[in-house]
N, C-alpha and C positions, 0 to 999 in steps of 0.2 A: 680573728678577734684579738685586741690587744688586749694587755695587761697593766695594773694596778699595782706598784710595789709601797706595803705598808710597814713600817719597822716593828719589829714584833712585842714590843712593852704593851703600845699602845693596842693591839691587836686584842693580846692576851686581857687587857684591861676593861676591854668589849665585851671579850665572851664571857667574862667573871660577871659584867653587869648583867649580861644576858640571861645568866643561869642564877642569879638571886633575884632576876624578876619573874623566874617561873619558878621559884619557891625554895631554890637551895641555900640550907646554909653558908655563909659567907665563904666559909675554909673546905668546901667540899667544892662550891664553884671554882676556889684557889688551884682545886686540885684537878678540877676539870678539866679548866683553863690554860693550865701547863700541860698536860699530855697532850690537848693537841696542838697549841705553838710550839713545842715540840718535835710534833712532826712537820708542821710545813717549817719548822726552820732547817731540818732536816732533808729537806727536798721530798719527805712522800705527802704529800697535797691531800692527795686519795682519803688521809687520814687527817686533814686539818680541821681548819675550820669551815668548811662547807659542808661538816658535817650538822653543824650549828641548825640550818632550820627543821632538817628532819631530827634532831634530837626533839627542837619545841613541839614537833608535831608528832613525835610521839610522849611527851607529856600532857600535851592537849588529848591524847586518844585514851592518857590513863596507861602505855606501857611501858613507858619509863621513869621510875618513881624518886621526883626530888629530895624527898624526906624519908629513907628507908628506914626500915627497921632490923639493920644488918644483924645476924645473928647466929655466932660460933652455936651448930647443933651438937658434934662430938668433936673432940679431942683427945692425944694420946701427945707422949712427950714427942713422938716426930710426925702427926699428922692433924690435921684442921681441918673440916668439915663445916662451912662457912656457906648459911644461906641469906642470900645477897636481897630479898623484896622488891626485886626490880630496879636495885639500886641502878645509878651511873655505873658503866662498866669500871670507868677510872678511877669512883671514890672506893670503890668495896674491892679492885685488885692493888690499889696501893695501900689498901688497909690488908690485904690478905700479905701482900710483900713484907712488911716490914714485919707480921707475927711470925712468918716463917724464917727470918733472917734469925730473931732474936733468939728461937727455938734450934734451929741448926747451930747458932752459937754453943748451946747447952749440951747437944745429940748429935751435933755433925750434920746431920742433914734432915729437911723437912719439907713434908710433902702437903699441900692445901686443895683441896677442890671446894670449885664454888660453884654454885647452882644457882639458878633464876637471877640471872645480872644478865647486863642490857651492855649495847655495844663499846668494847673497851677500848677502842683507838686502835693504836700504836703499837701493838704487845711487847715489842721490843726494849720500851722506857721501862719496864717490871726487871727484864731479864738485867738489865744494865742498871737498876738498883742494889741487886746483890752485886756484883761484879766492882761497884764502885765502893763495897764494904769490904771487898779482896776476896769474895765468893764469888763462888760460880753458880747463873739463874739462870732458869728457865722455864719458858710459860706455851702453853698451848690455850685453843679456844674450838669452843664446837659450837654451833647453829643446827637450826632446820635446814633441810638443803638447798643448795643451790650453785651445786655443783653435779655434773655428768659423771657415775662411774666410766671408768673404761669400758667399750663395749655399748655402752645404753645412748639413749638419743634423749633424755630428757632429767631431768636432775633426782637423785638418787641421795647423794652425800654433800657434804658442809665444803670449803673449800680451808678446813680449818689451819689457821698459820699456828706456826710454832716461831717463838724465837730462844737463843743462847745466848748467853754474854759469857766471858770470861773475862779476869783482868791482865792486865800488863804492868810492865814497869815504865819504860821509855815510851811506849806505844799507848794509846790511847789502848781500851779495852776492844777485844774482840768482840762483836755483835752482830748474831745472822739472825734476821727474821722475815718470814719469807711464809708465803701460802704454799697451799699444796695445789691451788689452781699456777695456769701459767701467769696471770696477773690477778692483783687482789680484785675484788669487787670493784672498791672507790674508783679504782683507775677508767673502770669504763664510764660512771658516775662528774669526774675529772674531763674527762672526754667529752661530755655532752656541756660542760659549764664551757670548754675550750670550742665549742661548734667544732669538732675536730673529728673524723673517721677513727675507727679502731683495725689494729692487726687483721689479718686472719690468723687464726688458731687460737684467740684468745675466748669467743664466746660462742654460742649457737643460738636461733631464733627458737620462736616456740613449735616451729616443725622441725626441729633439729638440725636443720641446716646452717652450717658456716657462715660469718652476718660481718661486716664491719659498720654496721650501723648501729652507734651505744643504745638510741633507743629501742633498736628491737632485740639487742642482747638480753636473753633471757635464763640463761646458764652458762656458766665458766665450766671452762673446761682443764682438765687437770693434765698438771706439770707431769710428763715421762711417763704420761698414758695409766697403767697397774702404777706405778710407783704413787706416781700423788694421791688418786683412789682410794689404793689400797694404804695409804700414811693415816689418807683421813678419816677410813672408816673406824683404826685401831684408837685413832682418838676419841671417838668417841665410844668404843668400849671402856679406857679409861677414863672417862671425865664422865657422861652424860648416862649411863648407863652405870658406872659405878657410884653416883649419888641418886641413882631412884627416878632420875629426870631423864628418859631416853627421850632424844628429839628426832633421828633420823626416824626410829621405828612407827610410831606414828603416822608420820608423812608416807611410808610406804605402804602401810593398812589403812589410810586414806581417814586418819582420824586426827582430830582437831591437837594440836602444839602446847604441851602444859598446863596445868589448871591456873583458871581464875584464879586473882587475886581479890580483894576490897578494894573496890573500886573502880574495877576495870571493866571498859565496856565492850559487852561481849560481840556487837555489832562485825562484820569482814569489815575491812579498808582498804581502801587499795593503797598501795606500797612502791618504795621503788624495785625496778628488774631486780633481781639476785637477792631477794630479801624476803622473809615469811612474813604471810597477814598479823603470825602473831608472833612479835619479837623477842627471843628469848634468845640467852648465852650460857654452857655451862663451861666452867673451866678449870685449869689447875698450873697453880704457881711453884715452884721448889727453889728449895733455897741448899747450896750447898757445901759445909764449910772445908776448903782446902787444906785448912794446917789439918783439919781430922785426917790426914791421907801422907803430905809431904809438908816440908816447909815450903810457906806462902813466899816469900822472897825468891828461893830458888824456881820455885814455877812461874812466879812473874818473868824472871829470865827466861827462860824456856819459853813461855811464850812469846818474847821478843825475838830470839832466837830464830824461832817460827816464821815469824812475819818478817826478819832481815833476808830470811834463806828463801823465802818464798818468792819475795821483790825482786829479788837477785838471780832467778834463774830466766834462761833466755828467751824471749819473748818470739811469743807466734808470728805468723806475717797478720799484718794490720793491725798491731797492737803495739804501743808506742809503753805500757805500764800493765804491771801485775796489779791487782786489786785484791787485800784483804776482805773479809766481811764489815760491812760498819766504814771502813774508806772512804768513799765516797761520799757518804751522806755526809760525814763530818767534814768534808771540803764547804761541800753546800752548807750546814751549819755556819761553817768560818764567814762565808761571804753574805751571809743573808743576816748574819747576825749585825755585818756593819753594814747592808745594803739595804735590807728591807726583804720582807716577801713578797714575790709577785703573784697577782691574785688576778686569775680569769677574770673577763667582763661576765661570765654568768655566775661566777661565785657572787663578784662585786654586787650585781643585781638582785641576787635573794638573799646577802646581809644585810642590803638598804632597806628591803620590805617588813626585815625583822626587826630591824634599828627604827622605823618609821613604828613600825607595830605598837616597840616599849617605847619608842620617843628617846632614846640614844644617840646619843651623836656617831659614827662610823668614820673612826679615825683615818679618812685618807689623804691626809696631808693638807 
């Protein structure tokens, strides 16, 4: 299947229209908008904008809520307690990011968990907020599952990513974000927009068995076996379980995913593979300030340091370059930014539907 390359102003200027014709204010689809041109200009697609029509369709179902009513429940001078009303994941964790920045300014470090928010993209565009204030972020996410413990044939745990940023001096900032499955979700998602096969080892059918067919991938399966597992259950000890909102346990006593909200229709739907009937996310942002520990200039060096010594030692056979975390995509960043992104023929095809829907034009050239 070929591909569509659209430059990404134009892009982002779609999904902004997109998301204030199902009911967001203007400056939260702003914010929308940029998390996920963000990532496909980035090269992770998985996280773009194909994520566009299943957001609308879960505001059509009532479980993604464009008009929240976000609302800090406690606080303490280094901790937030932020419930999200089904907000957009992007508007209520880049609201959660910048409270914790301001607060670690004050305390050194701040810790946020947010509960009942809806899918937040990219996570790594939170961690590289702090990082571009000369802090050091970091963000995790927890779901219902939809991922295999080690050991199990059918899903158990969340395949929840974490990301880190730190900054640099010379070097753009270090940034790893990454699941605890061996690929995110999106990607097998990505896979079916591309008519394209997936790995083995990436996912399992619904009899457990090994599948590279994205449609009948029905659980990811976790990075280094107990290690990804075992990452992602502790996350959700602390995120999902430390604000009252347990999501794994539920699903494993075979009982329904969070409480109703207003408005929400309690009806099943069917959903895509790797995703709960009922969409929830809880999470947790920190924010960390540097100079509380050393001075920020000398650890910028140090981490350049880092990243010259690391480039610098001798490469494996079949490896032509060492790779920091965050390298890569920022290659792809640089060229997509003057080249455009390229967009699968089945992305292309269910943004037309939703462009035709609102009667938007779909900028492709």
């Amino acid at each position: 299947m070929g591909e569509t390359r659209v430059l990404g102003d134009p892009l982002k200027q779609f999904a902004k229209e997109i998301f204030v014709r199902v009911g967001m204010p203007p400056e939260d689809a702003e914010t929308e908008s940029t998390v996920l041109i963000w990532a496909n200009l980035r090269g992770v697609d998985s996280h773009g904008v194909l994520l566009i029509p299943w957001y609308v369709e879960n505001v059509d179902k009532c479980m993604m809520n464009p008009k929240p009513n976000i609302q800090i429940m406690k606080e303490t001078p280094a901790t937030l307690l932020i419930d999200a009303d089904r907000a957009f994941g992007a508007v209520v964790t880049m609201f959660a990011m910048n409270r914790v920045i301001e607060k670690a300014k004050e305390v050194g470090v701040c810790w946020a968990a947010i509960r009942n928010t809806t899918h937040q993209g990219a996570i790594g565009y939170y961690a590289l907020m702090a990082a571009e204030k000369g802090m050091a972020g970091l963000t995790f996410v927890c779901n219902p599952p939809n991922m295999v413990p080690y050991g199990a044939k059918v899903p158990g745990v969340h395949n929840s990513p974490i990301a880190i940023s730190v900054p640099a001096k010379r070097h753009r900032p270090l940034i790893l974000d990454m699941a605890t499955s061996v690929v995110a979700a999106g990607k097998i998602h990505l896979a079916l927009d591309k008519g394209v096969p997936i790995p083995v080892g990436w996912a399992i059918d619904k009899d457990g068995n090994p599948t590279t067919d994205p449609k009948e991938g029905t659980a990811l399966l976790p990075f280094g076996g107990p290690k990804g597992s075992g990452l992602a259950l502790m996350f959700e000890c602390l995120s999902s379980v430390m604000v009252g909102n347990p999501l794994l346990e539920p699903a494993l006593l075979d009982k329904e995913v969070g409480p109703l909200t207003q408005g929400e229709k309690p009806e099943v739907i069917q959903v895509r593979p790797g995703y709960s009937s009922r969409h929830i996310q809880n999470s947790v942002v920190v924010a960390i300030d540097i100079s509380t520990f050393t001075d920020v200039e000398g650890y910028k060096e140090h981490i350049d340091n880092l990243i010259d010594g690391l480039k610098a030692l001798p490469k494996a056979e079949g490896f032509s370059e060492i790779f920091v975390p965050g390298e890569p995509e920022n290659r792809i960043f640089d060229d997509r930014s003057r080249n455009g992104i390229p967009l699968p023929e089945g992305t292309v095809r269910k943004l037309r539907d939703i462009a035709q829907r609102f009667d938007i034009r779909l900028p492709l050239g």
